[in-house]
VONU-953481 format. One record per residue: y negated, x, z negated of N, C-alpha, C in turn. Coordinates in steps of 0.02 Angstrom, whole numbers, padded with zeros to 5 digits, always signed. Example, Ala and Ser with C-alpha at 12.3 -4.5 7.8 and 13.67 -1.06 7.14 Angstrom:
# residues 2
+00284+00660-00390+00225+00615-00390+00165+00660-00390
+00112+00642-00354+00053+00684-00357-00002+00645-00394
This chain:
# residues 304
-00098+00997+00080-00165+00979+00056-00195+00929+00104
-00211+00903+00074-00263+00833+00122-00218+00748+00096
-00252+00703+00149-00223+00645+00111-00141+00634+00125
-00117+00557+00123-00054+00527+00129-00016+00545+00171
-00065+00548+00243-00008+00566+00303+00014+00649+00286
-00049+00679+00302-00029+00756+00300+00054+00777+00228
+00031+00754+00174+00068+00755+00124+00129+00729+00143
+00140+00673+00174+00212+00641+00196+00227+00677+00268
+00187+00718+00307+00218+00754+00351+00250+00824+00320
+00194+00835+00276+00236+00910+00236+00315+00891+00193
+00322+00853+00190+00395+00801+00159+00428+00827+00197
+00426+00788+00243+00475+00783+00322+00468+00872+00363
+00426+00916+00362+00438+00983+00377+00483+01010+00322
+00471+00987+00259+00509+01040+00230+00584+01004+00228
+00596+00936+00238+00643+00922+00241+00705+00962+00332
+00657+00965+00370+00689+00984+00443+00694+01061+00434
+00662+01110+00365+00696+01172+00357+00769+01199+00374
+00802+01162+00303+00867+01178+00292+00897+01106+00322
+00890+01049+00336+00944+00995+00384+00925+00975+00456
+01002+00962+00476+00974+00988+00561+00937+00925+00580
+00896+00935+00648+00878+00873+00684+00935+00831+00696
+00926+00754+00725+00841+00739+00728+00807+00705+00664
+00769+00737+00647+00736+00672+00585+00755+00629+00577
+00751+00562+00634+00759+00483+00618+00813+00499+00581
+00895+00542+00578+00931+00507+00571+00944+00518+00475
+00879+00534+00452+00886+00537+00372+00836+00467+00367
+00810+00423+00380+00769+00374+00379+00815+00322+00324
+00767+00275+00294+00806+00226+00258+00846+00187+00295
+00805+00146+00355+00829+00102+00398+00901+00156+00451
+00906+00206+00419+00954+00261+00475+01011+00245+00431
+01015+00232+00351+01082+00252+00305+01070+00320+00283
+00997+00352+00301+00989+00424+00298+00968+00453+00223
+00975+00404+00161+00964+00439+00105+01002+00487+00098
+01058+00466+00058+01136+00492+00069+01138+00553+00098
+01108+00571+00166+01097+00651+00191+01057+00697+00181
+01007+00683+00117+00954+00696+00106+00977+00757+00061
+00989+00828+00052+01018+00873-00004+00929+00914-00033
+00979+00937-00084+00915+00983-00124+00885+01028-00114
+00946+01045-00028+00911+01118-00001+00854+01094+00029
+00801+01100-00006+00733+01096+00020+00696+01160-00021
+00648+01172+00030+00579+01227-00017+00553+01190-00062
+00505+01234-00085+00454+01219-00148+00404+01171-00128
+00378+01117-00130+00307+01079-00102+00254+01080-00152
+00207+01103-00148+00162+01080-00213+00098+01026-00170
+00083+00977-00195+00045+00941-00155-00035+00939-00183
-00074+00915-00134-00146+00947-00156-00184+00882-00136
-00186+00826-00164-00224+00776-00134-00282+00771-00124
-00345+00747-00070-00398+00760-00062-00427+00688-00061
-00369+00654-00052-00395+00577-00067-00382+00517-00114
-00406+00472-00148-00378+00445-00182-00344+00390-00168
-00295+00382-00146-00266+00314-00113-00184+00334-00112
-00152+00364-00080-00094+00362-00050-00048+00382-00118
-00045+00410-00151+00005+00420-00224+00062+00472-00171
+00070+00503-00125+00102+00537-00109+00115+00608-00143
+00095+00618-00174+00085+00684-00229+00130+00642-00272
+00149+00601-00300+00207+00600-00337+00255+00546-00331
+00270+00538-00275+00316+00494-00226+00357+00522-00211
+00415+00518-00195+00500+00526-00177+00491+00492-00099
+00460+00451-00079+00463+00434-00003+00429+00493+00049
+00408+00459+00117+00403+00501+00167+00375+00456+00213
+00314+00427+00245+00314+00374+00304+00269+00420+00355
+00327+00410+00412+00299+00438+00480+00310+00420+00542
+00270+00412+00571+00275+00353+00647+00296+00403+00685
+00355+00403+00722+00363+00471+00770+00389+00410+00848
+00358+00457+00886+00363+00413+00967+00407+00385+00983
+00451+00390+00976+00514+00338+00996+00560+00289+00947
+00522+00284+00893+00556+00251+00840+00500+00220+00795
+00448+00219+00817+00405+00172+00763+00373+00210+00693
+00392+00166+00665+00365+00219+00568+00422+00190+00549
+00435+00251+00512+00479+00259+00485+00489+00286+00402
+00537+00268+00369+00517+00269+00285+00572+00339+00270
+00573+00397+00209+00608+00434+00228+00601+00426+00125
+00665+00432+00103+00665+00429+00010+00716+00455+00005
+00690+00512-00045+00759+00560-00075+00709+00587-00141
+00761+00586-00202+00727+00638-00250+00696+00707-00223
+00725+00745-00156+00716+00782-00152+00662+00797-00114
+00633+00732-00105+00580+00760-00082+00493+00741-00108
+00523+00724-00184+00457+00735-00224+00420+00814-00233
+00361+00805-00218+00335+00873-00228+00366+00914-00293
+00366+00993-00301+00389+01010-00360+00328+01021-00408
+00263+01014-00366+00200+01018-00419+00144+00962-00381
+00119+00945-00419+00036+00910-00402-00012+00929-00431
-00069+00937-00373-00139+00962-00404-00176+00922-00386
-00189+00880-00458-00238+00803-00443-00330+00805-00453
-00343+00828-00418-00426+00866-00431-00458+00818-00410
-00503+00775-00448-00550+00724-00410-00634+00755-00393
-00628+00819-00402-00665+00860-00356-00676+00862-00266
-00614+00877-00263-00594+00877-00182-00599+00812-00158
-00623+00754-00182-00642+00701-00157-00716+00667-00138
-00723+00709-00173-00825+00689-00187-00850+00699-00125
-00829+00732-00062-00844+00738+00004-00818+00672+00045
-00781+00635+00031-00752+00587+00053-00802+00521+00084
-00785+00499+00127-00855+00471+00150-00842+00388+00147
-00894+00348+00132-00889+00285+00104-00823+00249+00128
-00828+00243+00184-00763+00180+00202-00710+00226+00202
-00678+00274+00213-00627+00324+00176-00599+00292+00092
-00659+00314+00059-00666+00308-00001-00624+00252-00009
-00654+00182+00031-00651+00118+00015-00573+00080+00001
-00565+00105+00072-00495+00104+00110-00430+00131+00069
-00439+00193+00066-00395+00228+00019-00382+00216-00037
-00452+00181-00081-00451+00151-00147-00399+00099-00156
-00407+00061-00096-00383+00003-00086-00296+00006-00090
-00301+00059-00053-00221+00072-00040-00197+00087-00102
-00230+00127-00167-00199+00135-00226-00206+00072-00249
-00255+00014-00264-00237-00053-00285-00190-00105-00275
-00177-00079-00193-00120-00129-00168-00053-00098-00190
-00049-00039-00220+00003+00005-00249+00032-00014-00326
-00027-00018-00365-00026-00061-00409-00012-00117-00429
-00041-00167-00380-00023-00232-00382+00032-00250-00353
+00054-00221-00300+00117-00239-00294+00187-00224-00320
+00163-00162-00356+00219-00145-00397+00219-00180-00467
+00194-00197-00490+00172-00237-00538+00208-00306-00523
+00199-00345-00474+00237-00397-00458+00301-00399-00437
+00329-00325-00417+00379-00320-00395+00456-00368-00438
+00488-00379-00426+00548-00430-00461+00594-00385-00523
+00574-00292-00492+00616-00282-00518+00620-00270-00603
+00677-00239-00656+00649-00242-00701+00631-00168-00730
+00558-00131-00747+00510-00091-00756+00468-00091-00785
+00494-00114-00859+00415-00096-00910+00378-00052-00909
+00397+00017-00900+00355+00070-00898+00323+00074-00836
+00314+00056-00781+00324+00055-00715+00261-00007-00718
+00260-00041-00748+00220-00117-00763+00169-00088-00789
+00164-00070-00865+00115-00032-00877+00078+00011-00859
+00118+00073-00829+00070+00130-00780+00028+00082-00736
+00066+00027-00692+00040+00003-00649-00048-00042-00665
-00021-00104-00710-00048-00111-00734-00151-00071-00761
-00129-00020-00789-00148+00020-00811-00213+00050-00758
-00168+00068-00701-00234+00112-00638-00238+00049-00605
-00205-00015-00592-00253-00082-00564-00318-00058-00600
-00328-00078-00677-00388-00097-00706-00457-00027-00692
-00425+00019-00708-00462+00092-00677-00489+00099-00596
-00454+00084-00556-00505+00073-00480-00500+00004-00468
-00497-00054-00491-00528-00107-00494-00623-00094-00504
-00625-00087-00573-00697-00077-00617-00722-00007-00586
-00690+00032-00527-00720+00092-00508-00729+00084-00430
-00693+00043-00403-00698+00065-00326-00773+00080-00303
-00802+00012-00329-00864+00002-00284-00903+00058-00310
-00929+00078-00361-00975+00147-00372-00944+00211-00332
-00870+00225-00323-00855+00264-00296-00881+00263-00230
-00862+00224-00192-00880+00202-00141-00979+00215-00113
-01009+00185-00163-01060+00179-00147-01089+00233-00185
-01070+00276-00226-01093+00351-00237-01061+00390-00250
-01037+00429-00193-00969+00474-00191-00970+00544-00243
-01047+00552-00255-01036+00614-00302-01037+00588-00383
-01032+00509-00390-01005+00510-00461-00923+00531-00476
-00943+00557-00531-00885+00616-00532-00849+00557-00605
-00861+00501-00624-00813+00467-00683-00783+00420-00633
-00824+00406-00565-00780+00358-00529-00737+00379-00494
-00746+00447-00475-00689+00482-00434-00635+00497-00458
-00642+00510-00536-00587+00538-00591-00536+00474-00581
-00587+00403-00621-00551+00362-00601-00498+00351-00556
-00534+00336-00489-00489+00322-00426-00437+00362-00429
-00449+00440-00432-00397+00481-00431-00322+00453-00488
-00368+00434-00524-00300+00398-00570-00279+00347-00564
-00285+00309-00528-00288+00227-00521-00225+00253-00468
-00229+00306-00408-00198+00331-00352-00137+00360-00391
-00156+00409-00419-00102+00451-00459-00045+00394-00506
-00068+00335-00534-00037+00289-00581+00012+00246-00526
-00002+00217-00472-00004+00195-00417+00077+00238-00387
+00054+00297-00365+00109+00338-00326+00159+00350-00392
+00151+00342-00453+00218+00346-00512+00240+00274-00519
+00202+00227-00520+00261+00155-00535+00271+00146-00469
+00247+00158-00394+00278+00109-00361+00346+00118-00324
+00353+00180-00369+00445+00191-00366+00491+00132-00387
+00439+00084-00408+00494+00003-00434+00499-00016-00369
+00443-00038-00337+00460-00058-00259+00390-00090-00253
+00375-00097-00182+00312-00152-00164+00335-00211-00125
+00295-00228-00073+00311-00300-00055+00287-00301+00018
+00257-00363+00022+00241-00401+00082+00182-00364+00126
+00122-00322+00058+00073-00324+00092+00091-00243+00142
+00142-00226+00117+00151-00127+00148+00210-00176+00220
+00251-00216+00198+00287-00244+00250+00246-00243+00314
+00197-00270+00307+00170-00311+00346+00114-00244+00400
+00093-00220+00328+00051-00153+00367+00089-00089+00390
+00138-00090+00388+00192-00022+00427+00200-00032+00476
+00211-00087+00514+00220-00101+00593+00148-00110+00634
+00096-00122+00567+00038-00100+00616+00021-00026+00633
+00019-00002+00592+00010+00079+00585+00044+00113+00623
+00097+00079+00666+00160+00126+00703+00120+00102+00767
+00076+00048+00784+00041+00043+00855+00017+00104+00886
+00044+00125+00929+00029+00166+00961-00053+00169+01002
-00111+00198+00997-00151+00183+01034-00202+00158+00980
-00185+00138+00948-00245+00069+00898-00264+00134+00837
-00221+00161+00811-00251+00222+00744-00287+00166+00676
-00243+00129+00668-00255+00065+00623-00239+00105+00531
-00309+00107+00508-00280+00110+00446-00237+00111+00387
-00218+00128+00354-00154+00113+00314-00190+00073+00259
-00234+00122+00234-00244+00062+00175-00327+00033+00192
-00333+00023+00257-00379-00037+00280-00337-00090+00279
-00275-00085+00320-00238-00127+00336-00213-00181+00263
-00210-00128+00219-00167-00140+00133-00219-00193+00106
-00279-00168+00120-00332-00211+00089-00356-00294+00114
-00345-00274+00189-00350-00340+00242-00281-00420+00211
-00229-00369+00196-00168-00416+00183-00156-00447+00097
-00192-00384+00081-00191-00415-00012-00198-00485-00020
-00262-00525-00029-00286-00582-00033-00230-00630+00006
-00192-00615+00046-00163-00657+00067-00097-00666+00038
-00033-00596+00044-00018-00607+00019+00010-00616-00057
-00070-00623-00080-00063-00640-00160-00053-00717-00163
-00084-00736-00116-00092-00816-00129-00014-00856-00106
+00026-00812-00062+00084-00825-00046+00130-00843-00081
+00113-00761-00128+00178-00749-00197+00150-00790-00242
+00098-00820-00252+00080-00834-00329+00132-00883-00365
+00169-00918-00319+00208-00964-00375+00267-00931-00403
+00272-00862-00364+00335-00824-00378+00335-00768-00438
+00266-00776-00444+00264-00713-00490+00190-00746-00546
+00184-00820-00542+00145-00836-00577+00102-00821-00643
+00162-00801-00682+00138-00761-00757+00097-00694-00735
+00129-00651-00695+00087-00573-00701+00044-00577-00657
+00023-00661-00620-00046-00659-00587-00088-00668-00649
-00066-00693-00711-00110-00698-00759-00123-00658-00790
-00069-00599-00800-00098-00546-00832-00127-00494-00818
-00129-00505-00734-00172-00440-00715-00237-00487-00695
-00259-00541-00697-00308-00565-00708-00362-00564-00776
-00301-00578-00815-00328-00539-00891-00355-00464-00900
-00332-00427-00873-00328-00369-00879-00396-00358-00834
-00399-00386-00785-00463-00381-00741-00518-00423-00762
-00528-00461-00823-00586-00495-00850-00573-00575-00805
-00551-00600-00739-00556-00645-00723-00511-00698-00762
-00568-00778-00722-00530-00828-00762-00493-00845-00773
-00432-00849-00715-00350-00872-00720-00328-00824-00661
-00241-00837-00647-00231-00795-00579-00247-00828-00536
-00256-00883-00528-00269-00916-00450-00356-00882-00444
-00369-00843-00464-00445-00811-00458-00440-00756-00407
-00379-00719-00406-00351-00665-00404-00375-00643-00311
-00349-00709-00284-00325-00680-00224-00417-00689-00176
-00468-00722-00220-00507-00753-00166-00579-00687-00212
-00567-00669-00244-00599-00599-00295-00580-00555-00256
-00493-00525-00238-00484-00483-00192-00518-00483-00137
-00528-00534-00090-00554-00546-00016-00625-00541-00016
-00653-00563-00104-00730-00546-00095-00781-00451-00107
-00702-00433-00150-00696-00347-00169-00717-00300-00081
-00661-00362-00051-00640-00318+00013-00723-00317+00051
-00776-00376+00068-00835-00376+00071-00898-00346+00047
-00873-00338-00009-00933-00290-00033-00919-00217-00037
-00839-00197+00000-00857-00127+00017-00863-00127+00093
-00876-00179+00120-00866-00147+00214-00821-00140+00250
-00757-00178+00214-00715-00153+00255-00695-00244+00295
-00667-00217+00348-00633-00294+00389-00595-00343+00350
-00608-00396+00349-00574-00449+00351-00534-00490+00394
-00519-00494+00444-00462-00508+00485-00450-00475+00548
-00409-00440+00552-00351-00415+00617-00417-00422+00666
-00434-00478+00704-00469-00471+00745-00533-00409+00745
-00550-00398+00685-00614-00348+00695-00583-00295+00707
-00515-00279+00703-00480-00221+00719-00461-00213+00789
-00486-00261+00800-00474-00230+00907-00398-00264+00928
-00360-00309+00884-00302-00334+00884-00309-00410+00904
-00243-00432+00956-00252-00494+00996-00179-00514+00956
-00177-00592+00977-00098-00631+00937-00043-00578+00993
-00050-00576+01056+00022-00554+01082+00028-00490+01039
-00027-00433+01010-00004-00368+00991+00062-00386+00930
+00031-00445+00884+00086-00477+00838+00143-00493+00831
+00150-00540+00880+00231-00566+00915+00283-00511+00871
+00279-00424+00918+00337-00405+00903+00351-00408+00840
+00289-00400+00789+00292-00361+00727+00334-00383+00678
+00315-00476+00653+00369-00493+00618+00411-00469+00596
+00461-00469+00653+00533-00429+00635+00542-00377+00612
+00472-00326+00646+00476-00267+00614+00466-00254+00538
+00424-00287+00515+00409-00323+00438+00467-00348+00396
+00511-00387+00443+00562-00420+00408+00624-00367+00379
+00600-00291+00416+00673-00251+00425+00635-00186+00382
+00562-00198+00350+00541-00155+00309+00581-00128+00253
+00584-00069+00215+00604-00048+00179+00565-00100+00089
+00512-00120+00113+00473-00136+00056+00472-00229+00070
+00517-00270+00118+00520-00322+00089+00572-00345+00056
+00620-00295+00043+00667-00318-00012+00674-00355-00080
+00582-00317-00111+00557-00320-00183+00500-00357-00180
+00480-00407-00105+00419-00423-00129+00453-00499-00165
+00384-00531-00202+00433-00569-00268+00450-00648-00222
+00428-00643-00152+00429-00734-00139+00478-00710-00091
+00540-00752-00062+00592-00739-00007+00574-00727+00042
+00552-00670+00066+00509-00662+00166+00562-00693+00214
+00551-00743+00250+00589-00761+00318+00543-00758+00375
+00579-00723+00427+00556-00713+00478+00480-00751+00496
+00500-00825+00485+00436-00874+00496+00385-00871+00467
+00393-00840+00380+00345-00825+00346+00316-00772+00360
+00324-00726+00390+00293-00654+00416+00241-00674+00472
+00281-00719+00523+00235-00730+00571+00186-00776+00543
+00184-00829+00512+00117-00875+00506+00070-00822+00446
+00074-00764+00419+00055-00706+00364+00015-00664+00433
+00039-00632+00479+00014-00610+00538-00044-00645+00572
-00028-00697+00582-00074-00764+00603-00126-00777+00573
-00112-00798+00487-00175-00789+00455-00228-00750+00431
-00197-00672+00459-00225-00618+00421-00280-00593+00499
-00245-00621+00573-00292-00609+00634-00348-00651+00619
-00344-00742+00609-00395-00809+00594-00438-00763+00535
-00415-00745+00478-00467-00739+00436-00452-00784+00386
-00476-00754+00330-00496-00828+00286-00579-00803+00253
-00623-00860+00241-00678-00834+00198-00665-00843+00132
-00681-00791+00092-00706-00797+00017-00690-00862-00012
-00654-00881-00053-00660-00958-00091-00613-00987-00048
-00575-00984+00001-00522-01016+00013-00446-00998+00013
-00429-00941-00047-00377-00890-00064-00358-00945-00115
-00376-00996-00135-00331-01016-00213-00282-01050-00186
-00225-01071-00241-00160-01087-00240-00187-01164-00205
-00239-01187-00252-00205-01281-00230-00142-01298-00249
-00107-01283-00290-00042-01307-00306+00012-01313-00250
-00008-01281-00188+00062-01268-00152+00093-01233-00147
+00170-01246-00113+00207-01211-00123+00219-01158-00105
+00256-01105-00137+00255-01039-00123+00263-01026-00066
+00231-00991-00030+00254-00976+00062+00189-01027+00080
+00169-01065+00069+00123-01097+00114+00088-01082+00151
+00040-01096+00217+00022-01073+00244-00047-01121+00265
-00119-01113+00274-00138-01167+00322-00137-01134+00376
């Protein structure tokens, strides 16, 4: 019971029941699916927040001290029940709210863009974009409405069922922050900080379903997409670039690579190279304001 982490640590306990230590060595980046068996207990998961889709996820992410964060996916370790109550959220306190929301949108949208092929997976997705899109901010800004919480809760819940297609750049990019030791950096602050960016990255890669989840969101075209996101991210309070997070360029350096060796840049839709991670890092510490997210007709990967 409680949000993403707690839920993905109860994964990983019930997984260290019945298979021996050490953890890491069931990890994706370990070869550790494959060791993953069915002898596991019962999990029933109890979410208290709306963001993380871990209540009906097959993964596992956990930063443990000597190895970073780490991604952990086996059928077996989808919960065997979920109890999706958007009750237990109404205590949730604004930038919580915000954050977490965020993290089910970036769940959405990136599975949605993902390369792979998932009609049903498109639609669900699809589907809870438009639901905490048109809900975040009331949630946010009045936690005991109980149609915006329902919402979110579904936008989260829709979110943690398609993004079994895969995500992308923006979870790449935020897993090696979250493993900083010392910093206690958001997950889906972080999700929300990187959206706008890299939407504007992928857009030539995934051009059409920037249009249709622009459609779907009432805006004018997709090149609307990414500089609407960055202005969403403003009117709930939350940061706009790395720097307000207490983060300098050397904390960056390592990360890249760590990004590059993510479980989730396999599926994002534009080719990640090393170089593109770092100048994505770079731009996301500088900032961008509002109104300077559109394509301009360059090329995919661009960067200023």
């Amino acid at each position: 019971m409680g949000g993403g982490s707690p839920m993905d640590l109860a994964k990983c306990v019930c997984l260290l029941v019945h298979h021996d230590p050490p953890l890491e060595q069931y990890a994706i980046l370990r070869g550790g699916i494959s060791r993953i068996t069915s002898n596991m207990p019962r999990l029933i998961a109890v979410p208290t927040t709306a963001g993380s889709g871990s209540e009906v996820g097959r993964a596992a992410l956990l930063t443990l001290s000597s190895q970073g964060k780490l991604g952990f996916l086996s059928p077996y370790l989808l919960p065997r029940a979920a109890i999706c109550d958007p009750e237990l959220t109404l205590s949730l306190p604004p930038l919580l709210t915000a954050a977490t929301g965020m993290d089910a949108i970036s769940h959405c949208v990136e599975t949605y863009c993902s390369p792979r092929f998932n009609p049903v997976a498109d639609s669900i997705a699809l589907d809870g974009l438009k639901r905490g899109f048109h809900h975040i901010l009331r949630a946010t800004h009045d936690g005991a409405d109980r149609q915006a919480r329902t919402e979110m809760m579904l936008c989260s819940l829709q979110g943690g069922l398609a993004f079994q297609k895969g995500l992308g750049a923006v979870h790449s990019l935020s897993h090696p922050l979250g493993a900083l030791t010392g910093k206690r950096l958001h997950h889906g602050t972080l999700n929300a900080l990187f959206l706008p960016i890299v939407l504007r990255f992928n857009f030539d890669s995934c051009a059409e379903k920037m249009e249709a989840m622009a459609r779907r969101l009432g805006l004018k075209n997709g090149a609307a997409l990414p500089d609407r996101f960055a202005r969403l991210n403003q009117e709930l309070g939350l940061p706009t670039k790395l720097q307000e997070m207490g983060l300098t360029p050397e904390d960056l350096i390592p990360l890249a690579e760590k990004a590059r060796q993510d479980h989730c840049t396999p599926t994002n839709p534009c080719p990640l190279e090393l170089a593109d991670l770092k100048r994505l890092y770079l731009e996301a510490w500088q900032g961008r304001p509002p109104g300077s997210y559109r394509n301009h007709g360059k090329p995919a990967g661009t960067v200023d």
